[in-house]
C-alpha angles and dihedrals in degrees: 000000000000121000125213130194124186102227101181090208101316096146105187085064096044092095096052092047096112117030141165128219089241102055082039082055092055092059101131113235095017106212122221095261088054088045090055092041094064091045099101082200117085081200090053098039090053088046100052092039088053090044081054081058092256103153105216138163125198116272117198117276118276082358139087102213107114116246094202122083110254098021118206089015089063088057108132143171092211111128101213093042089053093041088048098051097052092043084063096041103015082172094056113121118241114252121193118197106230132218116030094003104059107024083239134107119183131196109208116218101192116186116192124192085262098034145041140204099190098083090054095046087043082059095045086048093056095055095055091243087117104041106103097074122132114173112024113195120206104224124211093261095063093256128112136238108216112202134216149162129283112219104213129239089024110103117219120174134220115254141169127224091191084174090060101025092231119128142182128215113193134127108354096026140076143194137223109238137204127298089050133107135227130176116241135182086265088047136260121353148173136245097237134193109239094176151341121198124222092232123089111256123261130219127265116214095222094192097055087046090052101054094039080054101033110018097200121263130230083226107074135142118269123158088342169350112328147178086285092053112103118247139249110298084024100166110261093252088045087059092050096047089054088039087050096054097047112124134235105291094025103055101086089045090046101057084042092064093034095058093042081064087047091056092038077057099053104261132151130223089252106056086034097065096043079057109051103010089089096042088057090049091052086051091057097260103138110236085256104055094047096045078057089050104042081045096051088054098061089050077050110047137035127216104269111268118245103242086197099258111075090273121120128184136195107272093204135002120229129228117252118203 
């Protein structure tokens, strides 16, 4: 099976951009996530990555929402409780907490069929801001999941870029690793190992990398909604990218009012909280406390009323603290 990555001038990628599962499997020193890459079996993969000490917790099939409780926060290295959870849901995709947890920190370059996160990480790259990585994972969408490593004891939190479609996953974040599967528009794909270097990872500064990509605004969220907030009728992913880039002290206020838009739009819990629950996550919000809040808007807020001529206005306005 041969394995291509789009790499858009990276270059430090170029030589792995076609690549087979038996030179992938010479690799010297094959790290856990190799190791799990090459496991046909979701069950055995989760196993093996928990016995590397890789702490991990079932996400939903062809998905990468948690279906435990608490998400990332339920990760574990136990044996029985892994064992336990795949027995249940053998299909169930593999998720790894980032940052302190895992030892693993992880930028996301995405690429969508309008929009691209190579070129930024090729200037990143040539700044020297990218060049630690050690295993780098294809993902379904096209895009790749560089990996590097955590230096403990120093916090660095997850954050999006959603204008240049580079990501970091760090404390308060996850990923979803190979073997696991996730529906795209072209169908179901894997998560794939493209390749793992010999050498041991190097850390990312993630905050160096986050103002070179994204130099802070004025503008910023603080106590509200502002002018940056979307707008009534905002589409659903344009509501998570701006949840998943709230700051401390905003976070909580900000998924409140996002999912009030979601129920003014028609959404259910349900679908709500498979929009924006990852972005809040992502944000630093723990699963229970944005299950509350989502919950806590549509005790809140009402979908808009239809004035009979296309028009729809907020039924309530939320307070924002």
């Amino acid at each position: 099976m041969v394995v291509h990555v789009v790499v858009y001038g990276v270059h430090d990628l170029a030589n792995v951009a076609v690549m087979d599962r038996h030179s992938a499997s010479t690799l010297a020193d094959p790290s856990p996530l190799l190791r799990a890459a090459r496991t046909a079996s979701l069950p055995a993969a989760a196993a093996g990555l928990a016995a590397a000490g890789v702490p991990v917790f079932p996400c939903a099939p062809t998905a990468k929402f948690p279906l435990t409780q608490r998400g990332f926060l339920d990760a574990t290295t136990d044996p029985d409780q892994v064992a336990s959870w795949w027995r249940k849901r053998p299909d169930a995709n593999i998720g790894v907490p980032t940052g302190e947890r895992s030892g693993l920190d992880v930028v996301d370059i995405d690429l969508k069929p309008d929009a691209s996160g190579f070129p930024a990480f090729e200037r990143a790259r040539r700044r020297g801001l990218v060049s630690g990585w050690a295993t780098v994972v294809r993902t379904p969408s096209g895009g790749i999941h560089a990996y590097f490593a955590h230096t403990l004891g120093v916090e660095q939190r997850s954050w999006t870029s959603p204008r240049t479609h580079v990501d970091f996953r760090g404390d308060g974040g996850y990923v979803v690793v190979p073997p696991s599967l996730c529906v795209t528009p072209a169908g179901v794909r894997a998560y794939e190992l493209v390749t793992a270097s010999p050498h041991a990872a190097g850390p990312v500064d993630a905050a160096a990398l986050r103002a070179f990509l994204d130099p802070p605004r004025l503008s910023t969220f603080a106590g509200g909604p502002s002018s940056t907030a979307p707008g009534v009728g905002a589409s659903p992913e344009r509501l998570a990218a701006w949840v998943a880039t709230r700051p401390e002290g905003g976070r909580n206020a900000g998924l409140f009012w996002a999912a009030c838009r979601m129920v003014e739009s028609g959404f259910d819990v349900r679908s709500t909280v498979g929009v924006l629950g990852e972005a809040a996550q992502h944000a630093g919000l723990a699963a229970r406390e944005i299950e509350t809040t989502i919950r806590s808007a549509f005790r809140r807020a009402a979908p808009l009323p239809d004035l009979g001529d296309g028009a729809r206005r907020p039924a309530t306005t939320p307070e924002v603290s």
